[in-house]
Residue, then its C-alpha position, 0 to 999 in steps of 0.5 A: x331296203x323299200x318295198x321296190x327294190x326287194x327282188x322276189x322269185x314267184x314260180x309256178x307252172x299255172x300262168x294264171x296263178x302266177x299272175x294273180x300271185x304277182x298282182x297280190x304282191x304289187x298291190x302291197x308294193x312288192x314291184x320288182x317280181x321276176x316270174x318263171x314257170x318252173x323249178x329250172x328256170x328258176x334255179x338258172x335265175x339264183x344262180x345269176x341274179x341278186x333275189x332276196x325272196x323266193x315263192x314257188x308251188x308246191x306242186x309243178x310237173x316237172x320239179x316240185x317246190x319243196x325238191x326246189x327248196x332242198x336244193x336251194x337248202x344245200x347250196x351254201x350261199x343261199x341256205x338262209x334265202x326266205x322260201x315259201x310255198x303256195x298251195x290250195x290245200x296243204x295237207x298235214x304231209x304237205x306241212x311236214x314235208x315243206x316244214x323238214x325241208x325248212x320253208x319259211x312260210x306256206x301262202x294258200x290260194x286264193x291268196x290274201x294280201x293281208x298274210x301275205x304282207x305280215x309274212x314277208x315283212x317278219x322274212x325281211x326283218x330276218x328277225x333270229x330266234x334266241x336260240x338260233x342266235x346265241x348258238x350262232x354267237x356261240x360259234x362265231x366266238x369259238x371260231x375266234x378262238x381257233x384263229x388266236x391258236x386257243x384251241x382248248x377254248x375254243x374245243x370247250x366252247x365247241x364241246x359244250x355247243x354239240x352237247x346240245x345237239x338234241x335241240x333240233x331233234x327237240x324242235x322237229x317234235x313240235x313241228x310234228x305236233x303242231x302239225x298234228x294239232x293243225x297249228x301250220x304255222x306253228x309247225x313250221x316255225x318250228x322245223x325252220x328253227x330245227x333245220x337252222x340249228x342243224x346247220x349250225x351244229x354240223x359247222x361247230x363239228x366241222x371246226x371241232x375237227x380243225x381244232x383237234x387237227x391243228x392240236x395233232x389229234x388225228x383221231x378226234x378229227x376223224x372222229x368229228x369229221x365222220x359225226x359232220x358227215x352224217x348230219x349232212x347225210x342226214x340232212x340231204x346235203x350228200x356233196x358236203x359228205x361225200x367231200x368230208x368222208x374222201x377227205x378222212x379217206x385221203x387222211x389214211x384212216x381207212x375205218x368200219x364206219x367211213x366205208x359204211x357211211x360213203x354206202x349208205x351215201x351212195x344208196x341215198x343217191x341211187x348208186x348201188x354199184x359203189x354203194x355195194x363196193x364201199x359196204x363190201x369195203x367195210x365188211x373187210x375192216x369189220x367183217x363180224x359187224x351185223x349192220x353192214x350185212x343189214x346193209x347190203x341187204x337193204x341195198x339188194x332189196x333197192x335191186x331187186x333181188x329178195x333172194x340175195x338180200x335174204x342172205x345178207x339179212x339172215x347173215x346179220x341175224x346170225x352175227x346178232x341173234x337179237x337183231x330185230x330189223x332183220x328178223x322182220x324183213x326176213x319175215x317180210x321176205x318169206x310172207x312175199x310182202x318183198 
């Protein structure tokens, strides 16, 4: 694709920047730049239009640029769109922010045209990390396997994939570190590679439970659908879960840890009411279960209510006497740190 008909998405709410922003681009070629000055307008426009790059501020007054880039992570078709931010200083927890969310690259203003052409060129090239691609052929060819009925080739190869699921948590620790060390962009390579393997790694779960289901383990589907749903909780993609642990529910599994994690989800999404419904589920399935009384403790405290969280704390310290969280939050509540 020539430089003309690359489509790129610049968004900011300073008009001013905006401008000098798309001279700095047009300068190195880059003539098709649509320009919008917030994060709405600029989601109403990936939504209806073809862009192949989006770079938007890191700070704006209604929406930021990294609440932009979460959602536009979550949305299927556009998770793997090239994202950067601007900024005039980014900060370590700017870094850390933008690298989690998986940014593709930080531009800083004044903007130099020089970064700016190397950076979108390596974006346009799409070029994989090896890890990143072979895990992806790895997939692809389990995926195969299902489709020829060769489940238990097709679990090996799926098995063998998950067992490396300690490779994103391996990556965001260099992100951490470099940005630490001030190395931005060596960070930020990193926890992009971190969130592209997450992303693979809640698919090859996901088609583990198709595996299993088509085999007629009802239970090991559960069990992966269940692992699917809390790398997407974990991730902030709460539909995807949401959809996945209705669906173990509509399957008459009726588990401790379906009812616990569909509260945990709704807390994440600031809905305590069937937060509270869910973990009250849960307790009747397990009700010796120290960590769903922990729970609804911590969701009492997002109430405001130090007094009925209290209970639910020292209920989940009575179930386990080394309970360690809940004895500091308990601590915290009588210090009236809470």
């Amino acid at each position: 694709m020539t430089l003309s008909l690359y489509t790129i998405l610049a968004v900011n709410d300073d008009e001013n920047i905006l401008q000098q922003l798309t001279a700095a681009l047009k300068e190195i070629g880059f003539s098709n730049v649509m320009m919008v000055i917030d994060s709405n307008s600029a989601w109403a426009v990936l939504q209806s239009k073809k862009i192949d790059c989006v770079i938007s501020a890191y700070e704006m007054d209604e929406i930021s640029g990294p609440a932009l880039l979460k959602r536009v992570r979550r949305e299927a078709g556009l998770a793997d769109l090239p994202f950067f931010l601007t900024d005039a200083a980014f900060t370590k927890i700017k870094v850390l922010t933008a690298g989690q969310t998986g940014v593709t690259g930080l531009f800083v203003i004044p903007f130099k045209t020089q970064n700016i052409q190397q950076k979108l060129s390596a974006a346009r090239k799409q070029i994989k990390d090896p890890v990143v691609e072979q895990t992806e052929q790895r997939l692809e060819k389990g995926l195969q396997c299902i489709e020829s009925g060769q489940y238990d080739q097709a679990l090996e190869i799926f098995q063998s994939l998950v067992s490396q699921r300690e490779n994103p948590e391996y990556f965001f620790n260099i992100g951490f570190i470099k940005t630490n060390q001030g190395q931005h962009k060596e960070a930020i390579d990193a926890f992009y590679k971190a969130t592209q393997l997450d992303r693979l790694f809640v698919k090859a779960y996901e088609a583990m439970a198709k595996a299993y289901e088509a085999m007629g383990n009802i239970e090991k589907t559960q069990e992966c659908m269940q692992v699917a749903a809390e790398i997407y909780i974990d991730t902030d993609k709460l539909v995807n879960a949401e959809e996945i642990l209705h669906q173990i529910l509509e399957s008459g599994s009726h588990s401790l840890n379906v009812f616990n994690t569909l509260g945990v989800l709704h807390r994440k999404k600031g809905d305590t009411e069937n937060a509270l419904r869910h973990y009250k589920k849960a307790l009747k399935v397990h009700p010796d279960e120290p960590y769903i009384y922990y729970n609804i403790g911590r969701l009492y405290l997002d109430m405001k209510n130090a007094a009925e969280a209290k209970t639910y704390f020292q209920t989940a310290l009575d179930k386990d006497h080394e309970f360690e969280e809940a004895k500091q939050v308990l601590k915290a509540i009588d210090l009236g740190f809470i």
